[in-house]
C-alpha positions in Angstrom: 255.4 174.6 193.3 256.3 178.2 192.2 260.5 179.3 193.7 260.3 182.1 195.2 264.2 184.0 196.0 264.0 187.6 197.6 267.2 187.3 198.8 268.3 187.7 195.2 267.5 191.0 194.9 267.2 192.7 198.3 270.2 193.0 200.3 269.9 191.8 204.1 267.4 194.2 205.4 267.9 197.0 203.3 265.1 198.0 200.8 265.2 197.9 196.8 266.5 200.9 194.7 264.1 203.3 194.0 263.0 203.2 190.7 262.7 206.0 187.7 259.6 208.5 188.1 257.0 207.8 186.0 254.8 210.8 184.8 250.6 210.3 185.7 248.3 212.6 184.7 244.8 213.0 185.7 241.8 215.3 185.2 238.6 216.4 187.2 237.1 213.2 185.7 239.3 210.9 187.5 238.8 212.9 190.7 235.3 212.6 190.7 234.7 209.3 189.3 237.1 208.3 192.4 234.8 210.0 195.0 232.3 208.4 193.7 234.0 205.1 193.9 234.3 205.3 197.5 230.8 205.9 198.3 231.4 210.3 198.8 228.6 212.5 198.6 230.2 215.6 199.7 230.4 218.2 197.1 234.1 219.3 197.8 234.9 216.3 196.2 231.9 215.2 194.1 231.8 218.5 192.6 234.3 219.9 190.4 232.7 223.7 190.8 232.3 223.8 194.5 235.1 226.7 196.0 236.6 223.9 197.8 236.8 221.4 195.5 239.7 219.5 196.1 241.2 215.3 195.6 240.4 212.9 198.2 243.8 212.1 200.0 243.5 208.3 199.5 242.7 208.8 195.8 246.6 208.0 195.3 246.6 204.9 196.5 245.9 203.3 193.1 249.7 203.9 192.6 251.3 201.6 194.8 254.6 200.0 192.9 254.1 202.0 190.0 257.1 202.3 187.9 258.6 199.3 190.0 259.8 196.4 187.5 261.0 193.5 189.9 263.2 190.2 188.6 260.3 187.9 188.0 262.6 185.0 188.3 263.1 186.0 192.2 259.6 187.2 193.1 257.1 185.5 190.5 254.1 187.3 190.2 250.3 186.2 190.8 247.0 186.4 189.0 244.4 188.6 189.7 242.3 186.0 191.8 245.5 185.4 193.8 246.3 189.0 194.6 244.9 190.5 197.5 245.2 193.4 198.8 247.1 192.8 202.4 248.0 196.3 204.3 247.8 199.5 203.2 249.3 202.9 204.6 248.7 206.8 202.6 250.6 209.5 204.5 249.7 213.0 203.5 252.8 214.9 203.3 250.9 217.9 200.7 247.8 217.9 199.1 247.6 216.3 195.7 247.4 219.0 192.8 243.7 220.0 191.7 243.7 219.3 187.9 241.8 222.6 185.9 239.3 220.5 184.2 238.4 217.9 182.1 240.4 215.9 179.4 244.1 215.5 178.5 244.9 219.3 177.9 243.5 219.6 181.5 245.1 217.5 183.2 247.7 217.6 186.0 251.0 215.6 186.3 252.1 214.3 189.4 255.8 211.8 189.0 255.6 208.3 190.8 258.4 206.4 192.2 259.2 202.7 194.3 260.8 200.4 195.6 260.8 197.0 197.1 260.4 196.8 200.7 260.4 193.3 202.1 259.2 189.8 200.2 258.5 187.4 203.3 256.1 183.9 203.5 252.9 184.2 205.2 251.1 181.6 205.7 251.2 178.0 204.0 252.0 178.5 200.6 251.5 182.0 200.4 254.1 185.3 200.2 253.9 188.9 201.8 255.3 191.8 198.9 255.6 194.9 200.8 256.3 198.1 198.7 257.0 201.8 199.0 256.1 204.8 196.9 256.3 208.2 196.8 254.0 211.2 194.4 255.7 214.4 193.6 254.0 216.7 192.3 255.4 219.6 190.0 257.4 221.4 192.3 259.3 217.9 193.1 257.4 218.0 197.1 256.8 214.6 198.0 252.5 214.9 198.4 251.9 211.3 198.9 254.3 208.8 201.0 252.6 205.0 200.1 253.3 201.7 201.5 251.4 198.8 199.6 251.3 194.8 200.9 250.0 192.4 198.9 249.3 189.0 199.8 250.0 186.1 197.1 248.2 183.3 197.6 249.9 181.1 194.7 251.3 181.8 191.2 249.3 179.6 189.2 247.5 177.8 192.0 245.7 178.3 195.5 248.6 177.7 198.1 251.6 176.4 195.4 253.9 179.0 196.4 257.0 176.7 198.2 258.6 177.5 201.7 261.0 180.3 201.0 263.6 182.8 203.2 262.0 186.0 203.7 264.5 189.6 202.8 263.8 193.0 203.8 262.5 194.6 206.7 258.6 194.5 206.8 256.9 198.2 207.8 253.5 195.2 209.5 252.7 196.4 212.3 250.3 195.3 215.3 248.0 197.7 216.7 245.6 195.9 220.1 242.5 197.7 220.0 241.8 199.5 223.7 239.4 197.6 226.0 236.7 200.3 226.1 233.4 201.6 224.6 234.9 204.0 221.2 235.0 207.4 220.9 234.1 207.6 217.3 231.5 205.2 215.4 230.3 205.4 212.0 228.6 203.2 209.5 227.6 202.8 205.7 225.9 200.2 203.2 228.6 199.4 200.6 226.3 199.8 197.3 225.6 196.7 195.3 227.3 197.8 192.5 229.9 199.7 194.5 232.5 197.7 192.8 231.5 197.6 189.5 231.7 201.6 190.0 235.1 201.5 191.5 236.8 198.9 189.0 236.3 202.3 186.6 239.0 204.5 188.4 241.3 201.8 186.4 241.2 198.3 188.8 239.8 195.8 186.4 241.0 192.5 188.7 238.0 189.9 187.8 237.6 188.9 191.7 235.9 191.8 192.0 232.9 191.0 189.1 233.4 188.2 188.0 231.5 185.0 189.9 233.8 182.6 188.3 237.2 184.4 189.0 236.0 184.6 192.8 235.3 181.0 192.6 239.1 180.4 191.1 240.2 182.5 194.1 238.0 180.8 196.8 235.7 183.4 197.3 231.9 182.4 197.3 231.4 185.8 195.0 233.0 188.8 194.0 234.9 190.5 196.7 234.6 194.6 196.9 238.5 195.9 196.2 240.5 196.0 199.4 241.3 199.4 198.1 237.2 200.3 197.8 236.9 199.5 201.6 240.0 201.4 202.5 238.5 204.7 200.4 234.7 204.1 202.4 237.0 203.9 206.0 239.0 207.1 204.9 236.3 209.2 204.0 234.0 208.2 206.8 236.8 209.2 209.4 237.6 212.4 207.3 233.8 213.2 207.7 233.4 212.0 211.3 236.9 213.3 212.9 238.1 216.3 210.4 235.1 218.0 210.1 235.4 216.5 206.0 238.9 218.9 205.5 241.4 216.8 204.0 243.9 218.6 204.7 243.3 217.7 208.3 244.3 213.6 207.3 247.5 213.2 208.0 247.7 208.9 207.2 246.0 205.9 207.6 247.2 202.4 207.9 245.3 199.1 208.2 245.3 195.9 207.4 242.6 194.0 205.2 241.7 191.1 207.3 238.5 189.6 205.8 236.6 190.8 202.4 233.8 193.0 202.3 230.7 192.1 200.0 229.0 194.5 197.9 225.0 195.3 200.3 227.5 194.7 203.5 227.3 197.1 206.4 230.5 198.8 207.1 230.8 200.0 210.8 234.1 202.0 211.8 235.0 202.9 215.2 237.6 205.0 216.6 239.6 205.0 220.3 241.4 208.5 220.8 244.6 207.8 221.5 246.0 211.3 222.4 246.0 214.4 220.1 245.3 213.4 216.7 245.7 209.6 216.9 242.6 207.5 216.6 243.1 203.3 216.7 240.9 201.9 214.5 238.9 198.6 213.6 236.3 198.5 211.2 234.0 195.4 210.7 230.9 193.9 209.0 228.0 193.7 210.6 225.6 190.9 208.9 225.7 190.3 205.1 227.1 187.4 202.8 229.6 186.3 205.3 228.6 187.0 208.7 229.9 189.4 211.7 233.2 190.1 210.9 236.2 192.6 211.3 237.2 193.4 208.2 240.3 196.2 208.9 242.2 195.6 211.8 245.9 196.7 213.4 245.3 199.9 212.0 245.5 203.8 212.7 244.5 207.0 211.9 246.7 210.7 212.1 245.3 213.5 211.9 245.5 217.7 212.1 
């Protein structure tokens, strides 16, 4: 059974130290290879000479615990197959910088930092790494305020992580959705080979292409990324509820509760919750797996 010790280094409640800036730079390329990746169509992101052309809010979220190294001894760490993405929360505090063009000598530098939020058990055998990060851009203005969980499902087996005491205070939260007809609904096919598209913008887990990693992971077949069906929910609610302005999004936090399939339907629907608040759930409607929702206990803010 893989040890798992927190408490080791995370004081009480507190979170971890933040850790150095990194420097990440990225060009047009990136930019648009992300929209793509998401399933966007509209030229203010899918086109690099439109007079708005601008980078997708969420395309940050790829950077969650960058430039984090954690004590491996206290929090072991999991293969790809037993990694999951968990929650997810992108707060807009700026818009990310618009690089000038294509290839290194065009490329824009934003500076990445986190820190270790909470490390609790979730489920048998399993453990709930929370994580915080923040994206400066040159100027040293926080843009991008990040809060990644992942779910580890075992170290070097399904369910072999032993019972542990949880540290730090978890940002989870629960969010009922209202007992009404919603005020916004939207829906999209996820291509077939939305994944295979997305894994370019740099996540190359194997659950997501490979049939016998998401057999190893317990999956029937390979799983579209968590982050994948957090980019199509983002920029179906930017379309539907800002009009497509991203500098209307203000944040959006959910939590992945069942795996979408590449050819699934995606159906997101919205309750207004006062001004610029939207509760959110999003589901599956048919495909490999059945009715299901799919993002749950989340939220969107907006301008």
């Amino acid at each position: 059974m893989a040890t798992f010790n927190p408490r080791a280094i995370l004081r009480g409640d507190d979170p971890g130290a933040w850790s150095a800036p990194i420097p990440i730079a990225y060009d047009q390329r990136d930019v648009l290879l992300y929209a793509v990746g998401i399933g966007l169509d509209d030229l203010r992101f899918t086109f690099e000479g439109h007079p708005q052309f601008a980078v997708f809010p969420s395309f940050a979220i790829r950077w969650g615990s960058f430039g984090l190294q954690i004590d491996r001894t206290a929090v072991p760490s999991s293969p790809g197959p037993l990694m999951i993405d968990a929650e997810r929360c992108i707060e807009q505090l700026a818009p990310l910088p618009v690089p000038p063009g294509i290839g290194g000598d065009k490329a824009t530098t934003v500076q990445v930092r986190s820190r270790l939020l909470a490390v609790h058990p979730r489920g048998k055998g399993g453990a709930f790494t929370e994580f915080e990060t923040e994206v400066l851009d040159a100027a040293g203005t926080v843009c991008m305020r990040i809060t990644t969980g992942l779910f580890q499902r075992g170290v070097a087996a399904l369910g072999d992580i032993a019972p542990f005491e949880g540290a730090g205070t978890s940002r989870s939260v629960k969010t009922d959705v209202p007992q009404r007809p919603a005020d916004v609904t939207v829906s999209t096919r996820i291509a077939e080979n939305q994944a295979a598209l997305y894994r370019l913008s740099g996540d190359y887990n194997p659950l997501h292409i490979d049939p016998a990693a998401a057999t190893f992971g317990g999956f029937p077949a390979p799983i579209l990324h968590g982050l994948c069906t957090y980019g199509h929910i983002a920029q179906l609610l930017v379309g539907a509820v800002c009009g497509g302005d991203p500098a209307k999004y203000r944040a959006l936090r959910g939590r992945f509760s069942a795996p979408v399939y590449p050819g699934d339907m995606l159906q997101v629907q919205g309750w207004r919750e006062g001004d610029g608040r939207l509760t959110i759930e999003a589901r599956v409607v048919g495909g490999v797996a059945g009715d299901r929702v799919v993002f749950n206990n989340a939220f969107l803010e907006h301008r």
